[in-house]
N, C-alpha and C positions, 0 to 999 in steps of 0.2 A: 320331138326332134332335138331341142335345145339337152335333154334330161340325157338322150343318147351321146347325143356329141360330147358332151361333160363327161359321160362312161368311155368312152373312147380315149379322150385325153388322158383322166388319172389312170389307165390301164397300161396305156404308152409313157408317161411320166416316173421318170424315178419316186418311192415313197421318202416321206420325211423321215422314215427307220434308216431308209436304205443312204438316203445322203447322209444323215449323222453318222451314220456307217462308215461309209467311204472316208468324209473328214477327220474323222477319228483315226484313220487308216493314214490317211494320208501328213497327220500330224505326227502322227507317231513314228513315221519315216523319216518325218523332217526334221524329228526330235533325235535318232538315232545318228543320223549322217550330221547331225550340228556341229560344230567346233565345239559348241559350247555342251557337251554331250556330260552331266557329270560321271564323274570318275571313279565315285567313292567303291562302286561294287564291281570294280576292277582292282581296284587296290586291295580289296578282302583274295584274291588269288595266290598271290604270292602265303600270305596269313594261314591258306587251307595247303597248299603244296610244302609249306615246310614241315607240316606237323603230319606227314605220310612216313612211308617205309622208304629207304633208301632203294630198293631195289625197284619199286614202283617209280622214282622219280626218273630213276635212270631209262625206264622205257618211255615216262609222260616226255621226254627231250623229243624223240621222235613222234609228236603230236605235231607241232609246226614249230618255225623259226622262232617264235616268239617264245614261246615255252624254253625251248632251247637254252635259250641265250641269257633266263630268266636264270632255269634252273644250273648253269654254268658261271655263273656270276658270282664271285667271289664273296658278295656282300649276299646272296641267299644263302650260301653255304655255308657260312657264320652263322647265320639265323638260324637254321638248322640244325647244328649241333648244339646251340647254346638252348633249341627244346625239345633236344631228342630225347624222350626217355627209354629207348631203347638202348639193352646191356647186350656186348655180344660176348657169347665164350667163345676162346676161337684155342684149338687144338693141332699140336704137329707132329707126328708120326713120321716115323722112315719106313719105305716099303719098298722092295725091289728097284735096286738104284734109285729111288726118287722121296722126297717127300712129300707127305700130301697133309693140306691143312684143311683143316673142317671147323666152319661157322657154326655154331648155336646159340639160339635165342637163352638168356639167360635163365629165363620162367621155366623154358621144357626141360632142363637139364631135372627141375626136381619134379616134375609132373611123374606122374603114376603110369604112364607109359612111355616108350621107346624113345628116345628125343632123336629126331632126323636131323641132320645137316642144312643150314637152309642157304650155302655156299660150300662150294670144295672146289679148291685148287690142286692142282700138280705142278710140280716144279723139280728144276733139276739146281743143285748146286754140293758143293763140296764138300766131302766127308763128314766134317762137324759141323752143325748147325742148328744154332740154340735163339733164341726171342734174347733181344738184349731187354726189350723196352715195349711201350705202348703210348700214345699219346693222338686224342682229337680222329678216335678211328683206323688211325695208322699202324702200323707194326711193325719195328726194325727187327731185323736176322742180322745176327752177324757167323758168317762162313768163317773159315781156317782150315788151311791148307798146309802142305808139310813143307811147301819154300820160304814159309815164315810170309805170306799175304793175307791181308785181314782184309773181307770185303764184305761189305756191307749192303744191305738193302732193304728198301723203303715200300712197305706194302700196303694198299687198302683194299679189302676182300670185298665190301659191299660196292665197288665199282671197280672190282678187278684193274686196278692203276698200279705200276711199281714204277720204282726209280733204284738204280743202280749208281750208290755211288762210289765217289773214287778213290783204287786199290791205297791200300796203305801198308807199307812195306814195314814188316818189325824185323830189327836186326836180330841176329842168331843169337847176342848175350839180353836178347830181352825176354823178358816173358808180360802175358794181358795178365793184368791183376784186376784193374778195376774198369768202368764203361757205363756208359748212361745215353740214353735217348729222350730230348728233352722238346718242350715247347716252351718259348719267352712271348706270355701275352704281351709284354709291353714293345717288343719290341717285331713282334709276331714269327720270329726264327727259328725255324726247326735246326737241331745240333746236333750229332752228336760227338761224346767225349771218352777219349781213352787215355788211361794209363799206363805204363809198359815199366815194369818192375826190372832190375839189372839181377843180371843170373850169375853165380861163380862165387856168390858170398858164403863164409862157414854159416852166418847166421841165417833165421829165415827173415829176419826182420831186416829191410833195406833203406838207406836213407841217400838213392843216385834212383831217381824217377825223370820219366821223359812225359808230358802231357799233352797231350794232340786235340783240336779240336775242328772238326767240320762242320761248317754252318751250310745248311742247305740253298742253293743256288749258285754256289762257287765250285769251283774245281781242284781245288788243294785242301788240304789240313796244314790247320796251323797249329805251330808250337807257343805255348805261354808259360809264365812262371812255373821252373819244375816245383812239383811237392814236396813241401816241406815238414813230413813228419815220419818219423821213421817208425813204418809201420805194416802190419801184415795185413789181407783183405778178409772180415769176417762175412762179408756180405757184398759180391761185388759190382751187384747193381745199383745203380746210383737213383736218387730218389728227390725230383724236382719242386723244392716250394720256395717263396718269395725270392725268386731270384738266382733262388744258391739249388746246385746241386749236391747231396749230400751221403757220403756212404757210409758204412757201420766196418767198424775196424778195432783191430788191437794193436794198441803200442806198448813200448816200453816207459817205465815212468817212475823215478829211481829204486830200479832193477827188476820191477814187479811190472807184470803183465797189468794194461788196464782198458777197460773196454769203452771207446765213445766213437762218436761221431766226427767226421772228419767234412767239412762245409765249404764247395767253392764257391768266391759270387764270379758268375760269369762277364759281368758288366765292368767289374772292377780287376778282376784276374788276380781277386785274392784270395788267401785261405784261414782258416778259423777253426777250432776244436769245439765243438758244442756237449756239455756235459750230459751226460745218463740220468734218467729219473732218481731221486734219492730214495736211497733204502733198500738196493736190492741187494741179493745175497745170493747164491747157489742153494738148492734146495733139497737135502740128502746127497749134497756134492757137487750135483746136478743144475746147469744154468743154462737156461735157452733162450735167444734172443733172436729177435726180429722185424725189423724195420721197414716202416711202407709210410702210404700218406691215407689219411682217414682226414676227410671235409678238412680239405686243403690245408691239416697241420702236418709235421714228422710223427708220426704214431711206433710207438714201442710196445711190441710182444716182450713181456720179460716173464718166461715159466707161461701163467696163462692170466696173468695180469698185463689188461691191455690201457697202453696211456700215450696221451695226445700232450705234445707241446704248443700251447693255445699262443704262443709270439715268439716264432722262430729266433732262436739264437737265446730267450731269456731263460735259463735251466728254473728259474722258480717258476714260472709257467708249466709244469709238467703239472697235468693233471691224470688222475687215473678214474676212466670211466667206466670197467667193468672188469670182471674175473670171472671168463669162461668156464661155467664150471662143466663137473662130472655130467655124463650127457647117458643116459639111460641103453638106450642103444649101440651108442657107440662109445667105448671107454676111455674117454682121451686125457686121464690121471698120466698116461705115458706116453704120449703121443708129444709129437712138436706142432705149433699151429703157427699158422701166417695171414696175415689179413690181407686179402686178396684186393676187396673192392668194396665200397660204402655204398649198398642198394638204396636206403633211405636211413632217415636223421638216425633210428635207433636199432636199422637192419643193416646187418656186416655179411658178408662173403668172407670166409673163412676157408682156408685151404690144413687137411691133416694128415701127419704121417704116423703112423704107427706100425714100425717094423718093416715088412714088406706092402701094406697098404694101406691107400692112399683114398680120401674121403674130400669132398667139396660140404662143406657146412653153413647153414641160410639159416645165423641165428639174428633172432630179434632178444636183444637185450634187456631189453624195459619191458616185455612178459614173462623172457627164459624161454622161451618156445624155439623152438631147431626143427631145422629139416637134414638129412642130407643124403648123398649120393655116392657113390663109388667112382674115382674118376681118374684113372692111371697117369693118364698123357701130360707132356710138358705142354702147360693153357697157357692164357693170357687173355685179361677181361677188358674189355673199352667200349664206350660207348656207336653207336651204328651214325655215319657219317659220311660226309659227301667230300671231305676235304682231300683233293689229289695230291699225292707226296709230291 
């Protein structure tokens, strides 16, 4: 009897499996709902969402509020770009009243098949309309229109954002000579800067310049110190390092045409002539120059000797790190080349013209090894980004 009712009990009795069970259960509930809950593999979230596709983060927003708000947050969206490795080629075509721009992933431009669009906008705006600039994802257009109105606007294709900003009237004896679209990390201001050249002189070279600046967040452009070099526009995009905006120009210099850099700092609203690499010449008569930024120095195309100013502003810092040469397939002994984009420490983005056609080139320097492609359209390359203009 006693051996039965013993059976009965532990039958009816929860097992000592089943409470460690439940305890287990119930601590782990009480561990989760704690105050004292740690944190650390919550904080690894933010670490795995920056290092995605901008286009995925954009739909992870609509996952809940918290997500949201995470990935809207000024200080992930830094984060983000600063480890984005993604390059976008982004393209603009005119088509039946409208423009249309198309995203490409950098890598499929030279892949062995068809490279798709992995963005396309339509947009409508006026007559001319050309890329001034690029910066942190962004893309400025600048319109022109025949009442002498220069409008501007501020685009991010990987989250579809623009900003329009405000018109700016050129009087009828001006003309745009130069213009730049900048980012100031120090002081984190998106700008941009125009020049307006005076019209009605015998000469081409002008020395009555107007300088206009718009800083993002404001409503006007301002005027600052006009330009003080009398000189024609060789290159009218301006090109942003330490500070200074800087464009490729000719002046006069007694009596003789000569060719440099013309340097504003924008902090200071001053201007400065920076000298040309030494040694170069025309090459069968022929000289061809071209200015961009390679790992954040001023980089000079001179012919097809390409050279970096390793401390902005010091001319004996001009170092020359390679001469693009004769390229098996493609002949670019005649061609004009531009350095487009810096992929990695000793891979350039190279853009080339020869005659009527026009080539994207993905040379690695330090084996001589090239790729490239065929690529008509006015581009413009930056990194894939979450930053709203």
């Amino acid at each position: 009897m006693d051996n039965e009712r013993n059976h009965q009990h532990k039958a009816s009795s929860p097992s000592l499996i089943d409470v460690t069970i439940a305890t287990k259960r119930q601590q782990l509930i009480g561990t989760l709902t704690s105050p004292s809950l740690p944190t650390r593999p919550f904080d690894l979230i933010p670490e795995i969402l920056c290092r995605l596709r901008a286009k995925l983060l954009v739909q992870f927003q609509c996952v809940c509020k918290s997500w949201n708000s995470l990935i809207s947050d000024t200080k992930f969206t830094k984060k983000q770009l600063r480890v984005s490795t993604v390059s976008l080629v982004h393209t603009l075509t005119y088509s039946v009243d409208k423009y249309v721009l198309k995203s490409y992933p950098l890598d499929s431009i030279f892949a062995n098949v068809t490279a798709n669009p992995i963005a396309q906008l339509e947009f409508l705006l006026n007559p001319v309309v050309f890329f001034i600039g690029s910066c942190n994802g962004i893309l400025c257009f600048l319109a022109k229109d025949s009442n002498g109105f220069l409008s501007f606007r501020l685009l991010n294709p990987s989250i579809r954002k623009f900003k329009e900003l405000p018109p700016l009237q050129k009087p009828q004896t001006h003309y745009l000579q130069l213009y730049g679209f900048i980012h100031d990390p120090i002081t984190d201001n998106y700008m941009v800067v125009v020049v307006l050249h005076v019209r009605g002189r015998s000469s081409s070279f002008v020395d009555n310049h107007e300088v206009k600046v718009h800083c993002l967040g404001t409503n006007y452009w301002k005027s600052i110190q006009t330009f003080p070099f009398d000189c024609v526009a060789l290159q009218s995009f301006g090109k942003f390092v330490s500070g200074t905006i800087n464009w490729l120009v000719a002046k006069k210099y007694d009596n003789k045409i000569q060719h440099c850099i013309v340097s504003l700092d924008l902090k200071n609203e001053s201007y400065k002539e920076v000298f040309m690499p030494p040694d170069y010449a025309p090459v069968n008569g022929y000289i061809h120059l071209h200015m961009s930024v390679l790992r954040d120095c001023l980089c000079m195309v001179i012919n097809h000797d390409v050279w970096v100013m390793k401390e902005h502003g010091n001319k004996d810092s001009w170092t020359k790190l390679f001469t693009i040469p004769y390229m098996q397939d493609f002949p670019t002994s005649h061609a004009t080349i531009k350095v487009v984009n810096t992929v990695e420490d000793d891979k350039v983005l190279l853009r080339s013209a020869n005659g009527s056609k026009r080539n994207l080139i993905y040379y690695n320097s330090r084996y001589g090894t090239y790729k490239f492609t065929e690529f008509e359209f006015t581009l413009e390359v930056c990194l894939e980004s979450l930053i709203s203009p």
